[in-house]
C-alpha positions, 0 to 999 in steps of 0.5 A, a space after each residue: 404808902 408813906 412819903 419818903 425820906 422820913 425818920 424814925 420816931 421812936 423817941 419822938 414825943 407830943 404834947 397834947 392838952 391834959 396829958 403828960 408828954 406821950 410817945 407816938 410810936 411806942 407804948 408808955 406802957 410797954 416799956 414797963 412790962 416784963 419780957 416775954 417768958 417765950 421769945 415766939 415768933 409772929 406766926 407762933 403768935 398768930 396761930 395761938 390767937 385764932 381760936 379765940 375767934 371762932 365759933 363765938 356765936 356757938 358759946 353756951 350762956 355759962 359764964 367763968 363764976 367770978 370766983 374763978 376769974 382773974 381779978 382784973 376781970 371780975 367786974 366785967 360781963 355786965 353786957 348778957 352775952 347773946 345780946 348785940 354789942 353797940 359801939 355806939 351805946 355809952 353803956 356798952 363802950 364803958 365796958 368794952 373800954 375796961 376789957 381793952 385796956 385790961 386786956 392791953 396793960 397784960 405784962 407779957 403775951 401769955 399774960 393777955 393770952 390768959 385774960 383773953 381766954 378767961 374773958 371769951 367765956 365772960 364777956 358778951 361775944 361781941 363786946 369780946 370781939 371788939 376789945 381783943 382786937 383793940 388790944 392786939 392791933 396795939 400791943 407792941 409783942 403782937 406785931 405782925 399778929 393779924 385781926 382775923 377777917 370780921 366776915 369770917 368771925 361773923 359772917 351773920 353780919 354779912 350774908 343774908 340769914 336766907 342764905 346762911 339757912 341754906 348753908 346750913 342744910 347744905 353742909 348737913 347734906 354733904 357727901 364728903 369733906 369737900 367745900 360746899 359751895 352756895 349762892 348768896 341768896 337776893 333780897 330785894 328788888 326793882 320795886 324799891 329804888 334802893 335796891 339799886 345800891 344794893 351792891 355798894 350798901 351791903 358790899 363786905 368789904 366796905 361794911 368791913 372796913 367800917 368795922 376796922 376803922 372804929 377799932 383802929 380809932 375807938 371813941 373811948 381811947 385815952 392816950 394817958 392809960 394806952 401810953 399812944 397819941 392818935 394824931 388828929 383823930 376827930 378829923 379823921 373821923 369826918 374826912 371817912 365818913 365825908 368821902 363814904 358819903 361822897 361816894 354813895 352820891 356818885 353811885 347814886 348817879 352812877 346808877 340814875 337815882 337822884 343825890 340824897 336827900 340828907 337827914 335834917 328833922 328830928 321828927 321826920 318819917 323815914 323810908 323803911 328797910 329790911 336789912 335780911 340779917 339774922 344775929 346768930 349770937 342772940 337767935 334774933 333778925 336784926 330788926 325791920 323798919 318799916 317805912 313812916 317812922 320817926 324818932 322817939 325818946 329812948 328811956 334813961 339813954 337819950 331824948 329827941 330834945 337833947 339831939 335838937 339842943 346839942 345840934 344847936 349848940 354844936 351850930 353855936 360853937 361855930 358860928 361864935 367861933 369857940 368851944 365853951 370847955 368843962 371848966 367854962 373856958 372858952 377855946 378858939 376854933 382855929 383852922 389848924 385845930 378846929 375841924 378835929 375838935 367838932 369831929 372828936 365832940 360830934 362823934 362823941 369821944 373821949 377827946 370831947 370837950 364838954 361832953 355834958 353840954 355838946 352832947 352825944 349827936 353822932 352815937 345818939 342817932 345810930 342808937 335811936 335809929 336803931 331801936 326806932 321800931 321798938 324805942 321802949 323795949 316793950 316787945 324785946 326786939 333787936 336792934 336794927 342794922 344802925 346799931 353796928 359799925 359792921 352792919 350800919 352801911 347796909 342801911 340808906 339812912 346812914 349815908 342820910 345821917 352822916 350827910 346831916 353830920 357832914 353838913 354840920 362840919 361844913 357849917 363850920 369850913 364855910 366859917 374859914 377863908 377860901 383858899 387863895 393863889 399862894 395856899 393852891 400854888 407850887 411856884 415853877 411847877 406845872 402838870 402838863 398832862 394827865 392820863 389814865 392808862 386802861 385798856 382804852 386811855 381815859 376809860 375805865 371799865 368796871 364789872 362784877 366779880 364773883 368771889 366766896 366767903 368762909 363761914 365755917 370759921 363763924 357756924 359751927 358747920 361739919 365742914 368748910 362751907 363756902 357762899 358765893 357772891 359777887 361785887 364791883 370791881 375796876 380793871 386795873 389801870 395806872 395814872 401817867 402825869 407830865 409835869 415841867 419843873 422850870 426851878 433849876 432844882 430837884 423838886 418834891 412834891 405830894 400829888 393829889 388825885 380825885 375825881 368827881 362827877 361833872 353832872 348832876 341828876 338832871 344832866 345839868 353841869 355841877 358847880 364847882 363849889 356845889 361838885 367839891 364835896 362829891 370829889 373822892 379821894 384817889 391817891 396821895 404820894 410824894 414824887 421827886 420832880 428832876 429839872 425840867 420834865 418828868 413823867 410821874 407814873 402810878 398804878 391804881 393798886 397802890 392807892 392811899 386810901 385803899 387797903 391791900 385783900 386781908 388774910 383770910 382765916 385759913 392762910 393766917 393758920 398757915 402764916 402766910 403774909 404773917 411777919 414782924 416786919 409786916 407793915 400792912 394788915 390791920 384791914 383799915 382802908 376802903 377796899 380796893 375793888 370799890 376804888 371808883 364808882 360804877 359808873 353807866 353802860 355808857 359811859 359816864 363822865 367825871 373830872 380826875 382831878 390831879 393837883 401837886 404841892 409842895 412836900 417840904 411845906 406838907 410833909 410831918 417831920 419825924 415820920 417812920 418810913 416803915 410805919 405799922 398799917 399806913 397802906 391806907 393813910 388817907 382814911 387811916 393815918 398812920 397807926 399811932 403816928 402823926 399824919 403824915 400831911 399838914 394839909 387839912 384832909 380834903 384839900 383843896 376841896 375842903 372848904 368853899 370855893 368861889 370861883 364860878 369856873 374851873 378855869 377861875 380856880 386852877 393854877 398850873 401845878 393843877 389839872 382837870 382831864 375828863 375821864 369815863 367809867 364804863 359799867 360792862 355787867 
């Protein structure tokens, strides 16, 4: 998915504050490791790793004594095991955050094979699960070795704890070694209007998705010990997080319910949820929140008052312009730097400045949230779904909560300049026409798909059980853009696709600079325009936000898709099937809203054509490469727009072309 034309950049360095000059596509620390005692293949590789996967919530309490461990891992399993693992709280990070790097700086594959194994019997499971897939999807001798899918490792996560019941007496019935196959079993109804979502909230693959995204970028990676840079990492974590709320919002509407209302007092009364999950680890549900409770003081952890007083000293920092350091410096919020900045300290991660002062909004609230209900630890519940990357989109108020934290970064966008004629124009080219090519040009239909999730690899099960589900999809179309280029000259240019609702709840119109921050991110690729006209195709498969099906568990074991060379699979991406929203029985109206620039002044120089996993680069980057795109993520409709129309704002290299997505159940 990267743009073409780019080289390699195995020798190519950056320079970040604080840190020595560090390699962006190949490890420091690699380089100094000793060659692997057995030159083995992906597939070789791949097959040793899975069983360090599986059955983990089968693990008895017996841990390896200390005596018997490797010394590298004596101080680790602080965490009980049989308790939830947070990605969120700072005391499970810090752990987390020395397997990995441990498990990372192993001198050869059997070395990290060794230590993987001795953690799997030390560590939390979950915590094991965490750091083992940091390390593989950025050791250099685990190229091409592929994360097993985390629904398949704990299906518990994603299949109601009903249904996971009915799994197990199922498989216990069972006449032969066949599949069993079960239905997943609903829970909830019309009596709740969120119910509604259901389909898109506790939709696998984008609770999956999440998951991956935060071990691709986890919050405590430091690139001066992992020898990697993560280009633009903060802003990376508000642009995902800016378009899943966006496209909650157009599901929203898709299905009649009002645009959320965001989150916005510390002391508020939530709605109640009842997630249905049951951790098979800990033997404990994930816990309810009933409806009308607020936040409170976490002992030792976090105050309410300390969320209102970092959220107003976040607001400080961008309204005067700079962040004051740890050392009483202040650094200016510029538009190339700023927006990655507030996302690296609103998160908070390890690039956060001044930690101690801006605080730790962002983890703070997921893990308040999630113990809402028991904030003391009186009655030695779970916590609830909030707690987890894997589970937290299941839960409405995420998408309230990261429209609170998004309001916050827009604060900040409304403190930069609109973009005027010369940032939006591409001088002598045009896009004629855009058309989106279905069944019906200009329509495209959507439906639910039945598909089927492999648990036995996660319960202990006499054999293969299989529970049946279903999700939304889209029929497959493809993009045709006319576009004139009058230069006289071979052009490049980057295309850009979104699309975004043109009504609101009430069927009013929507502004333009009120509809920007419901406008979702399609596409993004680099085309060559010939003197005169072309025509510029494109399928909705090959999306740069979306990722490709990952391998399931049984075709990693059989090495299907699983190569050196193999540039996708680290499951980072938003999935394929949930592209476009739903959409109405009707038919439901948005604007595809396709723009293209200029690629000499977008593109990064030094770019490696075969980059690892940038099949979704819009969401993902390029794994341990620069972004490979100047422009601020979003653009154009990142930062406020002040013209009243569409017609005030275009330019000729742009078009708005109204389209319907057509909900067919």
């Amino acid at each position: 998915m990267l743009p073409s034309g780019c080289k390699n950049t195995s020798s190519k360095s950056v320079s970040v504050e604080g840190y020595k000059e560090l390699p962006l596509a190949t490890g420091a620390a690699s380089s100094r490791r000793d060659p692997p005692a057995i030159d083995m293949s992906a597939q070789d590789k791949q097959r040793r790793i899975l069983p360090l996967f599986e059955h983990l919530a089968s693990l008895t309490k017996a841990i390896l004594p200390p005596e018997e461990r490797d010394p590298r891992l004596k101080r680790l399993g602080r965490l009980p095991r049989g308790t939830l693992f947070s990605c969120f709280h700072t005391e499970h990070l810090i752990e987390a955050e020395e397997l990995f790097e441990t498990l990372h700086a192993a001198k050869d594959f059997e070395d990290f094979m060794r230590l993987a194994e001795q953690a799997r019997d030390v560590v939390n499971e979950g915590m094991f699960v965490y750091s083992t897939s940091v390390a593989l999807l950025h050791r250099d001798d685990c190229r091409g070795v592929t994360v097993p899918p985390i629904q398949e490792i704990f299906p518990d996560r994603f299949i109601p704890s009903e249904t996971i019941n009915q799994a197990i007496k199922a498989d216990l019935r069972r006449a032969d070694a066949s599949p069993v196959i079960v239905d997943v079993i609903q829970t909830g109804n019309i009596l709740d209007p969120e119910y509604k979502l259901a389909y898109f909230r506790e939709d696998i693959g984008a609770n999956a998705h999440h998951w991956h995204w935060h071990i691709v970028y986890p919050a405590t990676w430091r690139p001066e010990i992992m020898g990697k840079v993560k280009d633009r990492k903060g802003e990376l974590f508000y642009y995902m997080h800016q378009q899943m709320c966006a496209r909650y919002d157009c599901d929203r509407l898709s299905t009649g319910l009002q645009r959320m209302i965001p989150f916005h007092n510390f002391n508020e009364k939530l709605e109640g949820y009842s997630p249905h999950l049951t951790s098979l680890v800990s033997g404990h549900h994930y816990a309810n929140r009933p409806a009308g409770l607020s936040l409170h003081d976490l002992n030792e952890l976090v105050d309410v008052q300390d969320m209102a007083r970092w959220r107003e000293r976040l607001l400080e920092a961008i309204h005067l312009g700079v962040v004051i350091d740890d050392h009483g410096n202040e650094i200016v919020l510029t538009p190339e730097h700023g927006i990655d900045m507030l996302g690296s300290m609103l998160e908070s991660s390890y690039e956060s400045k001044n930690r101690e002062y801006y605080g730790n909004l962002h983890n703070s609230g997921h893990v308040m949230m999630a113990r809402i209900h028991d904030p003391d630890g009186r009655y030695k519940e779970n916590p609830g779904v909030m707690s987890d990357t894997s589970t937290s989109l299941r839960d409405p108020i995420f998408y309230r909560y990261h429209r609170f934290i998004d309001n916050i970064f827009q604060e900040y966008k409304a403190t930069l300049p609109a973009y005027d004629r010369k940032d939006l124009d591409f001088p002598g080219v045009s896009v004629v026409n855009v058309t989106v090519n279905a069944k019906l040009p200009n329509i495209v239909n959507t439906f639910l798909k039945e598909d089927q999730l492999e648990i036995s690899h996660g319960v202990s099960l006499k054999g293969s059980v299989k529970v049946k589900y279903h999700h939304l999809d889209h029929e497959p179309y493809n993009y045709s853009i006319s576009c004139e280029n009058s230069t006289g000259a071979v052009k490049h240019a980057t295309v850009r696709i979104f699309l975004g609702p043109v009504h609101d709840e009430l069927g009013n119109k929507l502004a333009l600079n009120e509809q920007r921050r419901f406008f979702i991110e399609l596409d993004k690729f680099h085309a060559e325009l010939a003197p005169g006209k072309n025509t510029v195709t494109r399928k909705s498969s090959e999306s740069s936000v979306t990722v490709a099906p990952t391998p399931k568990f049984g075709q990693l074991q059989s090495g299907e898709g699983v190569s050196e060379n193999n540039t996708e699979f680290c499951s980072c991406g938003w999935p394929e099937h949930l592209l476009v929203p739903r959409g109405t029985h009707k038919g439901m109206d948005f604007y595809l809203f396709v723009m293209v620039t200029d690629y000499e002044q977008d593109h990064v120089s030094g770019l490696n054509e075969k980059s690892i996993c940038a099949d979704a680069v819009s969401y993902c980057g390029a794994k341990d490469q620069k972004y490979p795109d100047k422009k601020s993520m979003g653009f154009p409709f990142d930062r406020v727009v002040k013209a009243r129309t569409i017609a005030e704002f275009s330019s000729p290299n742009m078009k708005f072309q109204e389209v319907k997505i057509q909900f067919k159940e």
